[in-house]
N, C-alpha and C positions, 0 to 999 in steps of 0.2 A: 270520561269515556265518550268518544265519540259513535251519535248514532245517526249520522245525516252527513250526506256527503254532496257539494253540488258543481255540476260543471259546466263550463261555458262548451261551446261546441268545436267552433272554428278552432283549430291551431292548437286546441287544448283533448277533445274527443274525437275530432275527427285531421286525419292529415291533409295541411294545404297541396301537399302533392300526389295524393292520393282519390282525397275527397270520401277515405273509409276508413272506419275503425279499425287499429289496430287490432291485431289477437290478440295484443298481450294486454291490451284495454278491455274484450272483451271479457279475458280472464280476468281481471281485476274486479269489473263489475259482477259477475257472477261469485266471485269471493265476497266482496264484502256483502250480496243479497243473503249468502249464505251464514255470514255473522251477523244477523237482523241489521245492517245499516243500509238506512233508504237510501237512496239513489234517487236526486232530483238534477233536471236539466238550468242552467240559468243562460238564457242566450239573449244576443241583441234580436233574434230573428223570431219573427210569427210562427204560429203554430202551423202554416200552412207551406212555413218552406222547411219544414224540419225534415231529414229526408228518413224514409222505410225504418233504418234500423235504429232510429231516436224515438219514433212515433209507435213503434210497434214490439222491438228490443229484437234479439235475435235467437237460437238456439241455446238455451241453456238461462233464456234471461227475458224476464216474460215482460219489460215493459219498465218505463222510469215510475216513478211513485207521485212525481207529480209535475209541475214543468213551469219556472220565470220565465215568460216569453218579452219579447217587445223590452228587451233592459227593465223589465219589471213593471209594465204598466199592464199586463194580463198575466194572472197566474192562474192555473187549475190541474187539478186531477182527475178521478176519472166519476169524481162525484159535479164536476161541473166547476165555474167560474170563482173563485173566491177572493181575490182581489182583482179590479176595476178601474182605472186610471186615465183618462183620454186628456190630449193636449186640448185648453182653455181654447173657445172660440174667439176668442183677442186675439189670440197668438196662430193660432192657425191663419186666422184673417193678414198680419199681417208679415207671415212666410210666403204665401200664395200670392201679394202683393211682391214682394221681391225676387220672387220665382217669377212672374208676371214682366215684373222691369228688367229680366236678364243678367240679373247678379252671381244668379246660380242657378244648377240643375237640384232637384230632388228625386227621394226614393220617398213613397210614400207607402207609409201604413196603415190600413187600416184593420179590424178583426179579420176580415176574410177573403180581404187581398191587397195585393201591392201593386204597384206600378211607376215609369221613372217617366223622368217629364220628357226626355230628350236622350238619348244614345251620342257618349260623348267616348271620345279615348279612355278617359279615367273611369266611367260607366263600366263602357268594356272589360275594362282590366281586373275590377271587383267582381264581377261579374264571374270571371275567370277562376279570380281566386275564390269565393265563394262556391264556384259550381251551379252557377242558376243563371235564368235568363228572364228578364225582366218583361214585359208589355210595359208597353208606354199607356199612357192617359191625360188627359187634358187638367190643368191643376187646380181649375175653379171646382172641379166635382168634389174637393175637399172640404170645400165651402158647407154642402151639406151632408158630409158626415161624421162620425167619432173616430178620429185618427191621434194615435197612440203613440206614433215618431214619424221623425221626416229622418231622413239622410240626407244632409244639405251635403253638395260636393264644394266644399270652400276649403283650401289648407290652415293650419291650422292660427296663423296672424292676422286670419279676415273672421275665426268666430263670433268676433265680436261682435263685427255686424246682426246677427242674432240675438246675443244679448245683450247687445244694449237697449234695443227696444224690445226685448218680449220679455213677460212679467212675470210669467208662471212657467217657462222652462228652464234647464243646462244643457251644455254640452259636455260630448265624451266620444271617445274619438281609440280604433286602434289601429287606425290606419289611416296615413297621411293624405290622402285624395279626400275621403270625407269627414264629417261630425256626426254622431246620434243626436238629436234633439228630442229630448223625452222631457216629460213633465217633471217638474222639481219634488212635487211629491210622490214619484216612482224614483228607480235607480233598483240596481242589482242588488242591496244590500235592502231596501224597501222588502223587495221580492219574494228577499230567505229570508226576512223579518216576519211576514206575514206566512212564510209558508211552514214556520218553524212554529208559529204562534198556532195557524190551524191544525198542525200537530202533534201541541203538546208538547213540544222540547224546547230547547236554550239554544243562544249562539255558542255556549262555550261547547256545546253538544254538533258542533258543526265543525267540518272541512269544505276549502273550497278549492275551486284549483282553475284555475284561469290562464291567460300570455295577452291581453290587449289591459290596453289605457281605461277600456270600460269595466274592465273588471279590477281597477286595484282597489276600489272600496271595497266589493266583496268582499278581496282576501285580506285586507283590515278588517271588518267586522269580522268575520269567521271565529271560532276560536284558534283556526289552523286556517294558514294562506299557503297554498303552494301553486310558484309562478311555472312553469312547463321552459324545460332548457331552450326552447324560441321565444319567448316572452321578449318583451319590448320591455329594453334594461329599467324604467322607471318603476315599471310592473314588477321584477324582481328585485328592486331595492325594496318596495314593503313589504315581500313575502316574510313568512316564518322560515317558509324552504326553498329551494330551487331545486325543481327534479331535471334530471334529463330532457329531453325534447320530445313531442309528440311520436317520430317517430323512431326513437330510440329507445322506448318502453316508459315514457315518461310516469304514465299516469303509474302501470305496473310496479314502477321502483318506488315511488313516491308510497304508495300504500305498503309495501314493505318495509320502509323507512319507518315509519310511524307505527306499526305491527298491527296496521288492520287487518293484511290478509296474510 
């Protein structure tokens, strides 16, 4: 039986043409609150860009149950922080070295804010498609804080330049302009590991539902993977399902499929 259900935001809860939840997503979510199953958020993005109706829930839906932020390197509810993750001062030291030499731009994370190093075309265009607007910031200020992920803007046959020399991160990526670089022991599937563990339940007690590169481990671990009808085809070759598209009732049909709701 599943009692935990978790979702990425971008392209999977919320529409990239839109930038808002479908009804028929709201309705979904208010079904399954209705048959006890939590509702957790799993996103590449901080808690501070999550917008109103993630952070707050809407009319008929008082609010997610808890939230994988940063691709799983802060997770909490509404009892506070419970798992903890910052990228190794090695490896920040030496991304802000090649951010520094011009290799690339980044999006930088930290808990309680972000900022990009430089406003480039491809900046722009995430930008766009995200729905947000970045502050720039100088990238030595990295140097002294706990930062959770970069977004390096490299396509996807220069990642390596990243790992090859850093020790304690991967990459993951659902969109070809940039990477996530999140700590090796976070990832999305850490997230609902730990979020599932301060709950008291199982993975096979979980659905996931995702459409980027960052999310195919979720929907492997999950007991249930369901990739959203726009998913990035690699993403829906490891689902269990493939629903419809964000905005074509994806999430709605998928939980009927399954007779959650």
């Amino acid at each position: 039986m599943i009692k935990a259900a978790f979702f990425d935001i971008d392209g999977t809860l919320l529409s990239f043409e839109t930038h808002r939840l479908p009804e028929s997503t709201k309705r979904a979510l208010i079904a399954l609150r209705a048959d006890g199953i939590k509702c957790f958020i799993a996103s590449g993005r901080p808690k501070y860009q999550f917008p109103p109706c993630i952070v707050n829930g809407f009319d008929g839906f008082d609010g997610f149950d808890g939230f994988v932020s940063l691709t799983g390197s802060v997770c909490f509810d509404a009892g506070g922080i419970y798992y903890d993750c910052p990228i190794s001062d090695d490896d920040v030291k030496t991304i802000v070295g090649q951010v520094e030499a011009g290799r690339y731009e980044a999006l930088v994370l930290e808990a309680d804010r972000a900022y990009i190093t430089r406003h480039t075309d491809a900046v722009r265009e995430i930008e766009g498609a995200a729905g947000l607007t970045y502050d720039e910031g100088d990238i030595h200020e990295a140097l002294d804080a706990r930062i959770y992920q970069f977004c390096a803007f490299v396509p996807p046959e220069r990642e390596h330049e990243i790992t090859d020399v850093c020790t304690s991160v991967f990459t993951t990526r659902w969109n070809d302009l940039f990477c996530d670089v999140v700590p090796k022991a976070s990832s999305k599937p850490a997230g609902v590991r730990e979020t599932l563990r301060h709950c008291g339940l199982s993975v096979d007690e979980a659905i996931a539902f995702g459409d980027g590169g960052n999310d195919e481990t979720m929907l492997e671990y999950c007991g249930i993977g369901v990739a959203m009808g726009n998913a990035k085809p690699g993403t829906k070759a490891v689902a269990d399902y493939v629903t419809t598209s964000v905005d074509d009732d994806g999430v709605y049909n998928a939980c009927k499929h399954f007779g959650l709701i």
